[in-house]
N, C-alpha and C positions, 0 to 999 in steps of 0.2 A: 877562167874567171873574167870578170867584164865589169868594166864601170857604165853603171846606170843612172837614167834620170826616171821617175813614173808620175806620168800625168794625169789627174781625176780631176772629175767635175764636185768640187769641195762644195760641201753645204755650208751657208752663211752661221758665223757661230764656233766654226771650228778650225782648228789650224790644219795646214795641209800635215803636217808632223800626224798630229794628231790623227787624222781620215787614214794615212797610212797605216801609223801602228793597229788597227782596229781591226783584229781579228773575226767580229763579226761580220762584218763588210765583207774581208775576203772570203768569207765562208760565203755569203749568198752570192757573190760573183761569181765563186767555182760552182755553184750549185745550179746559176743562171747558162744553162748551156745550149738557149738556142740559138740560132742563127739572129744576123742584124737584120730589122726589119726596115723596107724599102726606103723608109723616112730614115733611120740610123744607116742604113748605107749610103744615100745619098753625101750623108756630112763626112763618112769615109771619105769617098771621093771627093767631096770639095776639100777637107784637109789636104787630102793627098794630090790636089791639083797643085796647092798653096803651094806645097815644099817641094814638089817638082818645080816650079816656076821660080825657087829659090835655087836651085843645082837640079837643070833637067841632065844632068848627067847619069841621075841617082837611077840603080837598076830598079824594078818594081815586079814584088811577087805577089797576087790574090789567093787567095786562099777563101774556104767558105765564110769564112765570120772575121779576119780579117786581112790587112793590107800593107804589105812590108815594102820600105824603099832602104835600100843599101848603097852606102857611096861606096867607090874606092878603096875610101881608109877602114873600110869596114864598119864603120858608125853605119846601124843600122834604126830605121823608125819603123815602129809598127804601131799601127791606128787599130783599135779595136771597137765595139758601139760603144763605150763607155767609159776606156781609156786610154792610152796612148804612153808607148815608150820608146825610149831611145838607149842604145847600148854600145860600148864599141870594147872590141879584148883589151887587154891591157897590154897591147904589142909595143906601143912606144916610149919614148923617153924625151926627156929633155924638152926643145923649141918644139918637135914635133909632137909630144904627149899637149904639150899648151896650146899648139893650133888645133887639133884632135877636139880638145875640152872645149876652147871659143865655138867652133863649130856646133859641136852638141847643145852650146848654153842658147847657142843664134836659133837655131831648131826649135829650142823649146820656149823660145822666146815667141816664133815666130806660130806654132801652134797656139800656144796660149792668146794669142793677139785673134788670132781667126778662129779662136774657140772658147774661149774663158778656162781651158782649162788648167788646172794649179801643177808644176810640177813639180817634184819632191827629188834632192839629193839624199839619197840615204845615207853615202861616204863622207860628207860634209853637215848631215843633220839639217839641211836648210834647204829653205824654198828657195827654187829657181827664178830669179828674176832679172836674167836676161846676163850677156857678160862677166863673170865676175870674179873670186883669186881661184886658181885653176892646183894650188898645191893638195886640193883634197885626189886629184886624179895622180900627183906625182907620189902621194904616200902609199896611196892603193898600188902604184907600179912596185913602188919598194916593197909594200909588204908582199905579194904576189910572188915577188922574184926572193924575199927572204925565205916563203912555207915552200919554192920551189927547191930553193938550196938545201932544206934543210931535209926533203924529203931523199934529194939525189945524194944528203950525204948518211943519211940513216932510214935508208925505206922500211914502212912497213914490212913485218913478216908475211911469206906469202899465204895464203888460208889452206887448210891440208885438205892435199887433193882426196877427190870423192871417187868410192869406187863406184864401177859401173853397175847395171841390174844382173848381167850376166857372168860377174866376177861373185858375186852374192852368193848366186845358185851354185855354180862351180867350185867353192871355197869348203875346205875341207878341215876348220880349226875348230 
């Protein structure tokens, strides 16, 4: 599990909440599955100079359509032609889950500055707008580590194993 930010190019009129929840949206984005065209990959790359030049520490993966940079802490950005998200596991705690979140918030701070585009907390219900209280990432750790405990203390049953094609044929009941 991983706390996220997701960044779109919001149409005037509508809340970033709103453009999120819209199920039709995401249906023509999955539907939209070509490659970025030279003009949308170019602003990959200019994004992805930005935040390199913000932490050129960050490792950077391409891929056909889009373009992943990964720090250390495992906060990870990916630029896509028409969105952008940032993620990181919910491995930490405490001073270091609040450095984690400032970091992410500076990110998408720093996208939306060289792109207009709106980012959306889903765990906090609220738009991204730049630094700001970091307890919706310490509750996602709490819950996280509660659905963990609660599975390590009462797992699932396991699914009944399947027999094979040639347990089938050979089977005499």
């Amino acid at each position: 599990m991983s706390y996220d930010l997701h960044g779109f190019r919001v149409p005037p009129g509508v809340t970033v909440e709103e453009y999120y929840e819209d199920e039709a949206r995401e249906e023509e984005l999955i539907a939209d599955d070509r490659p970025p065209t030279a003009v949308e990959r170019a602003e990959m790359e200019r994004l992805a100079a930005a935040v390199l030049a913000h932490d050129p520490t960050l490792e950077r993966f391409d891929g056909k359509d889009h373009i992943e940079l990964t720090s250390k802490d495992a906060i990870q950005v990916s630029l896509f032609k028409q969105e952008a998200g940032i993620t990181v596991p919910y491995w930490y705690e405490g001073d270091k889950a609040h450095d984690v979140l400032i970091e992410m918030y500076e990110l998408a701070e720093l996208i939306t500055r060289e792109s207009g585009l709106s980012f959306y907390d889903p765990q906090s219900g609220e738009e991204v707008s730049g630094p700001s209280a970091t307890d919706a990432y310490a509750s996602g750790v709490q819950a996280t580590q509660a659905i963990a405990a609660k599975y390590a203390a009462d797992p699932p049953p396991a699914p009944p194993k399947k027999r094979g094609w040639l347990s089938k044929l050979t089977r005499r009941d």
